[in-house]
C-alpha positions in Angstrom: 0.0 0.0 0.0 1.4 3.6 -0.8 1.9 5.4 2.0 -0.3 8.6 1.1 -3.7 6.1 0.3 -7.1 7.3 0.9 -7.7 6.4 4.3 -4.2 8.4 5.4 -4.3 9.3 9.3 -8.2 7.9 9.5 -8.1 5.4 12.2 -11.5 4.1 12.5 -14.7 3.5 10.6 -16.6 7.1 11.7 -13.1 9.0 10.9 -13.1 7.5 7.5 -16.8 8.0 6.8 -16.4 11.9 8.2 -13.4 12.7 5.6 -14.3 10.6 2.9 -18.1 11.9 3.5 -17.9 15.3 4.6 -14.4 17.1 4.8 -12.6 15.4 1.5 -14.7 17.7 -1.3 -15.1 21.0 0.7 -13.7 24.1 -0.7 -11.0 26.1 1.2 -10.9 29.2 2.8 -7.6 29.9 3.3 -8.0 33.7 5.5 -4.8 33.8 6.1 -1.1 33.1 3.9 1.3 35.0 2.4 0.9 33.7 -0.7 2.4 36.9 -3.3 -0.8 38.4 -5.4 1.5 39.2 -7.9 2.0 35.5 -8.3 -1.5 35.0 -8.6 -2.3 37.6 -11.0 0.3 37.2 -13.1 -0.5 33.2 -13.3 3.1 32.3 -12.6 4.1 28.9 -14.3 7.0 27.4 -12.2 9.6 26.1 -13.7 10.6 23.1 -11.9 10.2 21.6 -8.8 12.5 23.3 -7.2 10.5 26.3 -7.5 7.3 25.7 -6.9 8.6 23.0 -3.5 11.1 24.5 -2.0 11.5 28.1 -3.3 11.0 30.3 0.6 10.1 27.2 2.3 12.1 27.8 5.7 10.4 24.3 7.2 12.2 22.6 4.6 15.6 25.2 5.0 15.6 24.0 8.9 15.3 20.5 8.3 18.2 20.5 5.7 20.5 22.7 7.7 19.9 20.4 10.7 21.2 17.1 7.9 24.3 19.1 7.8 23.3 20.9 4.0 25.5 23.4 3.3 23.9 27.1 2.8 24.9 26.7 -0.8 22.0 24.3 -1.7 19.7 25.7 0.4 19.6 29.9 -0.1 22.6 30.0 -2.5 23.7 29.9 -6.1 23.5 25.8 -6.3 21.3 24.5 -9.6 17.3 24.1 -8.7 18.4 20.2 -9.6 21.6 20.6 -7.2 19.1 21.9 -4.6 16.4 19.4 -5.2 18.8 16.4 -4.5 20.2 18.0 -1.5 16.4 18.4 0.1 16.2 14.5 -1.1 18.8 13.5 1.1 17.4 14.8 3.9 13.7 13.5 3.3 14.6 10.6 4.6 15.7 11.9 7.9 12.6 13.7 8.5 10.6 10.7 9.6 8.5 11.6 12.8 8.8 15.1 11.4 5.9 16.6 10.1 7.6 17.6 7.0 7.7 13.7 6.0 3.7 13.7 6.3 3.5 17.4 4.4 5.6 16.4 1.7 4.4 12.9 0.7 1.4 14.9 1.4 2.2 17.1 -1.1 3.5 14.7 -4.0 0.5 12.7 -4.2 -2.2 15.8 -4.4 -0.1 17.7 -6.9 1.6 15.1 -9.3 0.3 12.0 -8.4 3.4 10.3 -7.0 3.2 7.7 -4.7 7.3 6.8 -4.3 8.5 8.0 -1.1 11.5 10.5 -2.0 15.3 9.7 -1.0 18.1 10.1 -3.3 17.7 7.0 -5.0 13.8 8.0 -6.4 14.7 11.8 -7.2 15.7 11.1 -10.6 12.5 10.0 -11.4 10.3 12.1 -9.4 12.0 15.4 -10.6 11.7 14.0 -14.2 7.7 13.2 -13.5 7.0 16.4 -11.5 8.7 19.0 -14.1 6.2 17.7 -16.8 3.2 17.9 -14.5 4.1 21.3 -14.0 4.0 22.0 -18.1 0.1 21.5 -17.6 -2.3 24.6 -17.4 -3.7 23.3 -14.0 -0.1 23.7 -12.6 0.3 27.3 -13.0 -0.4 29.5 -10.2 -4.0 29.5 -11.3 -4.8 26.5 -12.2 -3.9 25.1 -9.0 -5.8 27.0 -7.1 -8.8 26.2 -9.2 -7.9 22.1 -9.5 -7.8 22.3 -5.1 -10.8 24.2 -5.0 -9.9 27.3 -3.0 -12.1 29.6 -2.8 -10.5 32.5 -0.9 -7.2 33.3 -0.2 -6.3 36.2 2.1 -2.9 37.6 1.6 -0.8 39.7 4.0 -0.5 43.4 2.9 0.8 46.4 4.2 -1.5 49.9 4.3 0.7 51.2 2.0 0.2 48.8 -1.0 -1.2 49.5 -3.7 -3.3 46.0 -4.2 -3.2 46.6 -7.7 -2.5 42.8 -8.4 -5.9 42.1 -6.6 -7.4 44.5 -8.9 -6.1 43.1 -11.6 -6.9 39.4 -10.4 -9.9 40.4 -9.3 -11.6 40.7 -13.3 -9.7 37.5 -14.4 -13.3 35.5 -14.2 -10.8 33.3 -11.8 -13.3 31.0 -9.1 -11.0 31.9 -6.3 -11.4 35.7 -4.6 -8.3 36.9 -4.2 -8.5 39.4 -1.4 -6.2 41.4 1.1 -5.3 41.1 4.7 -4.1 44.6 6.3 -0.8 44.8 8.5 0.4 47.5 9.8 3.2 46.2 11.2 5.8 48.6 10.8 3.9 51.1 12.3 4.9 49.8 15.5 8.2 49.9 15.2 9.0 53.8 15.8 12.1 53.0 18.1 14.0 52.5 14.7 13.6 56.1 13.6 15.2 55.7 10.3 13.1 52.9 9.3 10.1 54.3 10.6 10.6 57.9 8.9 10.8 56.5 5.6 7.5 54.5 5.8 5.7 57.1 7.6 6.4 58.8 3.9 6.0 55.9 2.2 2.1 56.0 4.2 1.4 59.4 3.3 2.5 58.7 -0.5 -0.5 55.9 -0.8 -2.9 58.0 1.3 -2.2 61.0 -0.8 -1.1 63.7 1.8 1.0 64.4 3.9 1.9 63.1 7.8 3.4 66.1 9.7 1.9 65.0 13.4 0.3 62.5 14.7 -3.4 63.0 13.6 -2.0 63.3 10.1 -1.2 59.5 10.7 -4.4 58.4 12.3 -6.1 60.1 9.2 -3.7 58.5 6.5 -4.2 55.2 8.3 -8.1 55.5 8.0 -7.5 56.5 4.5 -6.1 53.5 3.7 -8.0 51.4 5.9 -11.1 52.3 3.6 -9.4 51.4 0.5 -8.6 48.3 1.7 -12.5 47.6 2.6 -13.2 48.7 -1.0 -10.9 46.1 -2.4 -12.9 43.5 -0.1 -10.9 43.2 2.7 -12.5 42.0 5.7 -9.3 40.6 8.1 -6.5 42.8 9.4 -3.0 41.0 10.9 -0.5 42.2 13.1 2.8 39.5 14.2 3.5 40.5 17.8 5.7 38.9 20.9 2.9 40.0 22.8 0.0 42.6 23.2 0.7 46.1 23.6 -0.9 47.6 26.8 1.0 50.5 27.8 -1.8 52.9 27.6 -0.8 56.6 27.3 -2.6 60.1 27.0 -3.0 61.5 23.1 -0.6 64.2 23.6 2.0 61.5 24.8 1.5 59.6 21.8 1.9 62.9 20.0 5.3 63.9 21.5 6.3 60.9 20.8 5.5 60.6 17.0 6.9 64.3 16.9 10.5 63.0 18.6 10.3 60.0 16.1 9.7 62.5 13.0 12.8 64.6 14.5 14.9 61.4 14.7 15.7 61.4 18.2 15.7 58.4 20.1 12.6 56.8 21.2 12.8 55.3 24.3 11.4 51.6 25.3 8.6 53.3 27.3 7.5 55.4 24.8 7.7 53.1 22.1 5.2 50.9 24.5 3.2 53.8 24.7 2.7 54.4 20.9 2.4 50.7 19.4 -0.4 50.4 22.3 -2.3 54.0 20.3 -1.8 51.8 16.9 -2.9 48.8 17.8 -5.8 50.2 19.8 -6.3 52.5 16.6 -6.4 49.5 14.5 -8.5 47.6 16.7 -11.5 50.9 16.6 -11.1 50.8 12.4 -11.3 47.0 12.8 -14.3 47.1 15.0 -16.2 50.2 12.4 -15.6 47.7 9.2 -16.9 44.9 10.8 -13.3 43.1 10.4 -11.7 40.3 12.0 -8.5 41.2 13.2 -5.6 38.6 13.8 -2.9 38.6 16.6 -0.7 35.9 16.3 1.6 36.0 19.6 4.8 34.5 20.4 7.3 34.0 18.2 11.1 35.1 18.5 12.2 35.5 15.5 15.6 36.6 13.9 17.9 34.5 16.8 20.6 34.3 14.3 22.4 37.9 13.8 24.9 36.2 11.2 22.4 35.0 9.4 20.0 37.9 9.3 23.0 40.0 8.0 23.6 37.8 5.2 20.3 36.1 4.3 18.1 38.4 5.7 14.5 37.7 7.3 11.8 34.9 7.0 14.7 32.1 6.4 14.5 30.0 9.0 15.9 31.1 12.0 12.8 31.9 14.4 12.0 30.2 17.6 9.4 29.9 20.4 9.2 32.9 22.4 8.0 32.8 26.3 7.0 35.7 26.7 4.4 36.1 29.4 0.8 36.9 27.6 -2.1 37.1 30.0 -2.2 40.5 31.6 -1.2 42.3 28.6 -3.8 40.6 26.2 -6.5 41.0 29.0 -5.4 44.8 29.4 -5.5 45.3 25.4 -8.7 43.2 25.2 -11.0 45.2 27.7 -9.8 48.3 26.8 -11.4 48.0 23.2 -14.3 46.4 24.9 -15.2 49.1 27.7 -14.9 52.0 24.6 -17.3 49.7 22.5 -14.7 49.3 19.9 -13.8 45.3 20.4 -13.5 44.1 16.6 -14.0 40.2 15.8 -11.0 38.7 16.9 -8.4 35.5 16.2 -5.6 35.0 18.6 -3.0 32.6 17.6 -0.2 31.5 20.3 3.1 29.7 19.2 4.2 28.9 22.5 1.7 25.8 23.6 2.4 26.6 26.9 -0.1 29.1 26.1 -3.2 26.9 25.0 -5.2 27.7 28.2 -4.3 31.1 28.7 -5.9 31.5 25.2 -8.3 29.1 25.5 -9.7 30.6 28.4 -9.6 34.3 27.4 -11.6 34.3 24.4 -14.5 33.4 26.5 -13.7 36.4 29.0 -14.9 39.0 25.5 -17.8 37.0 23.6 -21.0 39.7 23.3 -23.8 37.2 23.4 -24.8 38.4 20.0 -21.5 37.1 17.6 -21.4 33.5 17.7 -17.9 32.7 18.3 -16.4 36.5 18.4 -13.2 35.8 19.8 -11.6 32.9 18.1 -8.6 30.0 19.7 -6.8 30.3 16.4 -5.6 27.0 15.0 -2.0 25.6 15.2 0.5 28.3 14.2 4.2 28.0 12.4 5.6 25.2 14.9 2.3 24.2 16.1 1.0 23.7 12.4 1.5 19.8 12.6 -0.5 16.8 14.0 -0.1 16.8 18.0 -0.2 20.5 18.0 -3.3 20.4 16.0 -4.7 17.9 18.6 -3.6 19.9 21.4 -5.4 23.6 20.0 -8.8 21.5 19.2 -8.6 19.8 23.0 -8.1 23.0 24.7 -11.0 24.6 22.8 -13.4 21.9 23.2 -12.8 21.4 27.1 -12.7 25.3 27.5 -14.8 27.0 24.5 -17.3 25.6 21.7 -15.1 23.7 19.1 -18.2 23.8 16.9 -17.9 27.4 16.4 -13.9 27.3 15.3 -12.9 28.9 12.4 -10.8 26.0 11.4 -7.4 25.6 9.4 -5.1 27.9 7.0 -1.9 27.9 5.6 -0.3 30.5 6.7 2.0 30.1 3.6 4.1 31.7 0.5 4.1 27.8 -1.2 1.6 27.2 -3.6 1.8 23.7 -2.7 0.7 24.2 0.7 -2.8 23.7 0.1 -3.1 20.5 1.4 -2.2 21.4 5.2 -6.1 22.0 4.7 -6.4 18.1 4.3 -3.8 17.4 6.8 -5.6 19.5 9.3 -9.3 17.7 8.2 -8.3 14.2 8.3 -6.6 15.3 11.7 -9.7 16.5 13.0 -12.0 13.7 11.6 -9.5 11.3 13.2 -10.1 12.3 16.4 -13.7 12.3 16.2 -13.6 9.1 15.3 -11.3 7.9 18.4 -14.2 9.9 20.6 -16.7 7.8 19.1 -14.9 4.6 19.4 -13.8 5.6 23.1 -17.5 6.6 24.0 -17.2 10.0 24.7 -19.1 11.3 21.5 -22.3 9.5 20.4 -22.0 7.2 17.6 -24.2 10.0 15.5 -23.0 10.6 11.8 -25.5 13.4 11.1 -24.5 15.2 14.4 -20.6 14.8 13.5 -21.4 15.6 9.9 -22.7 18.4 11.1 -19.7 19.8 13.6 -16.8 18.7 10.6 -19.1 20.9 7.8 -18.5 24.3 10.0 -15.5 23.5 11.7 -13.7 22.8 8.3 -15.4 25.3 5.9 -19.1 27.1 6.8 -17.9 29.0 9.8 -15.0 30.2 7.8 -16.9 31.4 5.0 -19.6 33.2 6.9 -17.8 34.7 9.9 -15.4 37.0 8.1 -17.8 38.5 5.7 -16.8 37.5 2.5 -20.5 37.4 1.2 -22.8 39.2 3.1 -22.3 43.1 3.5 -21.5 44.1 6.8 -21.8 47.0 9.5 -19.9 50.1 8.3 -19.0 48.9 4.8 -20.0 47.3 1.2 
C-alpha cells in the first residue's frame, strides 16, 4: 500500500466516513497566507520543482541545515536540480517530522506520486513532476482552481497598492483573491530611520501628507477604507505580545513628533505608541466589521549572522515565552469598555499558552456574535499533528469547538494547500477515536454536522466574505 492512500491518518470506521463523506470535497478558505498576489495575478508557471517546492520554504531550509546541507543548496547559487537532491537526502531523515507527512502529502495531491522520495527516487520524481508542472492546471492559477480554494487572504501592508488584486480580481478566476491589512511597521517607531521612511511611504499611498500625529491616524483610516473597498475584511498584526501600555494622546503625539525629528525613542514610549496603533487599528477593525488577527509569540531573527547575510523569514525563528495574559487582558477590555472590540483570532506559538488562550476568548464573547473571539488554530511550529490535537482539545474542554474557524496555511508555497487536508483528516480522526472511546455519540449526522463548520461554513460566513457588513460594502 502507498503510503499517502485514501484512508491516510483515518483510524476508524466514523473517521473514515467523516473525511471521505464530509471534509474530503469542501472548498477552502484559506484567510490567512502570504501567498504573493503578484504570483497569482500574473499566473506564474513554475519552472521546476525546485520552484514551486522548496523556493522560501524555511520548514524545509531548517530540516536541511539540521542534515548538515550546506547554505549553498539551500539559499545559495546551487542549480534548482543541485538543490532538489540535496532536500532529497534529507527526506529521509525527517521521519516523525511533520515535514515527512507534508511532503508525501504534497506529491500525491499535486503530481500523483506515490514513491517516497530519498536520493535514490529523485531522478524519477524530478523527471515526473517538471512535466506535470507544463500542464495549465499547474500554474499558479490552475492550481488554485484544480484544489478548490475559494478565498485566499494575503498579507499586505497599508501602503500597497493591491493593484495585483485589482487586476486578479476581473480575471473571471473562481477563487477571490482578497487582502489582509498589516500595519506592522507602524509599530516599530524606536528605529527612527526605518520608521521615517515608511511614515512617507504612508502618506504617499494616502495622498497627503503626515506632519503629526493625527495626520497618521487620518492616513491610516485612509487606507484602511481602500482596503475595505478592495474586499478586505481581516487585518493581521505579528507581535511577541500585546501592547498595553496605555498613554494620554498628547503622549503619543510627542512621541510621533520625537520620532519624525529622529531622536531616540525610548522603550517606554515606544510601548506607549504601538499600544495607540494597535488600539487604533482595533476601533477601524471594529467600524468595518473586520476580523482582526494577533498571532503571539514568536522570537524570531535569533541568528544575527544569518540575518545579515540572508536576511529575514529564512529559518531562524524560535518559540518565544513571553508572558501573555495580563497584557492581552489589558488590550482586550480596553477596546471592549470603549465599544470598539472588533471580531477577533488569537494565535499562540508557545503551547504553553493553549489555556491562557483558551480561556480568554470566553472572558470578550458579546452574546450576539457567535464565536467573536476565536482560539486560532495551530501556528508555524504548532501547524503539525499533535499540536493540531492539542489547540482543538483545549478549545473543546474550555470553548465551543463547533464554532472554530478552522485551518489555513499560513504560507508563501503554492503547494501548501493540502495542510487544509492534513488538518481535516486530523480532525475527523479524532472524532472518530471519541466515538470509538465513547465519549461522542456514535451520531454521523450530528458529526457531519460539527466537521461541515468547523472545516469550511464558519470560515466562509464569519469574516464577511459574502454578506455586507456594518460600516462597509
Amino acid at each position: 500500500m502507498a503510503f499517502i492512500h485514501e484512508d491516510f491518518l483515518l483510524q476508524s470506521a466514523m473517521a473514515r466516513r467523516l473525511y471521505h463523506e464530509v471534509a474530503e470535497t469542501l472548498p477552502i478558505i484559506d484567510y490567512h497566507c502570504h501567498t504573493p498576489p503578484q504570483e497569482v495575478a500574473e499566473d506564474r508557471r513554475f519552472a521546476d520543482l525546485t520552484a514551486i517546492w522548496l523556493e522560501g520554504d524555511h520548514y524545509k531550509w531548517r530540516a536541511m541545515r539540521s542534515n548538515g546541507i550546506d547554505e549553498r543548496f539551500i539559499t545559495g547559487d546551487a542549480t534548482p536540480y543541485e538543490k532538489f537532491l540535496a532536500f532529497a537526502e534529507t527526506v529521509p531523515h525527517t521521519l516523525r517530522n511533520p515535514l515527512f507527512h507534508w511532503c508525501h502529502l504534497e506529491l500525491k495531491r499535486y503530481f500523483d506520486i506515490d514513491e517516497l522520495l530519498a536520493p535514490e527516487s529523485a531522478p524519477r520524481i524530478w523527471a515526473r513532476a517538471n512535466a506535470r508542472l507544463q500542464d495549465r492546471d499547474r500554474s499558479a492559477q490552475g492550481i488554485l482552481r484544480d484544489l478548490r480554494v475559494e478565498v485566499v487572504c494575503t498579507t499586505d501592508d497599508p501602503a500597497d497598492d493591491l493593484w495585483h488584486h485589482r487586476a486578479f480580481a476581473t480575471s473571471g478566476h473562481p477563487t477571490r483573491l482578497l487582502p489582509a491589512f498589516r500595519p506592522d511597521a507602524l509599530l516599530k517607531i524606536d528605529q527612527t530611520a526605518h520608521f521615517n521612511a515608511y511614515v512617507d511611504r504612508l502618506g504617499t499611498a494616502a495622498e497627503m501628507e503626515i506632519g503629526n500625529y493625527a495626520d497618521l491616524e487620518s492616513a491610516l483610516e485612509k487606507r484602511h477604507a481602500y482596503f475595505h473597498e478592495q474586499g478586505c475584511r481581516l487585518s493581521d498584526h505579528g507581535l511577541s505580545h500585546a501592547w498595553a501600555q496605555f498613554g494620554t494622546r498628547q503622549q503619543v503625539a510627542d512621541i510621533f513628533g520625537k520620532a519624525r525629528t529622529s531622536q531616540a525613542v525610548s522603550a517606554k514610549e515606544h510601548a506607549i505608541f504601538a499600544t495607540e496603533i494597535m488600539l487604533l487599528s482595533g476601533r477601524l477593525d471594529a467600524a468595518k466589521g473586520w476580523t482582526k488577527q494577533l498571532h503571539l509569540g514568536a522570537l524570531r531573527n535569533n541568528n544575527s549572522k544569518r540575518l545579515r547575510t540572508l536576511g529575514p523569514d529564512t529559518g531562524f525563528d524560535s518559540i518565544g515565552d513571553w508572558p501573555q495574559a495580563e497584557s492581552l487582558s489589558r488590550y482586550l477590555d480596553r477596546l471592549d469598555a470603549d465599544d470598539a472590540l472588533p471580531q477577533m483570532i488569537l494565535y499562540n506559538l508557545n503551547p504553553s499558552d493553549n489555556y491562557v488562550m483558551g480561556t480568554m476568548i470566553g472572558n470578550f464573547m458579546d452574546g450576539r456574535t457567535p464565536g467573536k473571539i476565536q482560539f486560532g488554530s495551530g501556528w508555524w511550529f504548532l501547524d503539525q499533528k499533535e499540536a493540531m490535537e492539542w489547540q482543538i482539545n483545549a478549545l473543546s474542554n474550555l470553548g465551543l469547538l463547533s464554532r472554530f474557524v478552522g485551518m489555513l496555511t499560513d504560507s508563501r508555497s503554492f503547494m501548501s494547500y493540502p495542510r487544509h487536508e492534513y488538518f481535516r483528516r486530523v480532525f475527523c480522526n479524532l472524532l472518530g477515536k471519541d466515538v470509538e472511546e465513547g465519549s461522542l455519540p456514535d451520531d454521523f449526522d450530528l458529526l457531519a454536522g460539527l466537521v461541515r463548520r468547523v472545516c469550511y461554513e464558519n470560515a466562509r460566513g464569519h469574516f464577511g466574505f459574502y454578506e455586507k457588513r456594518k460600516g462597509g460594502a
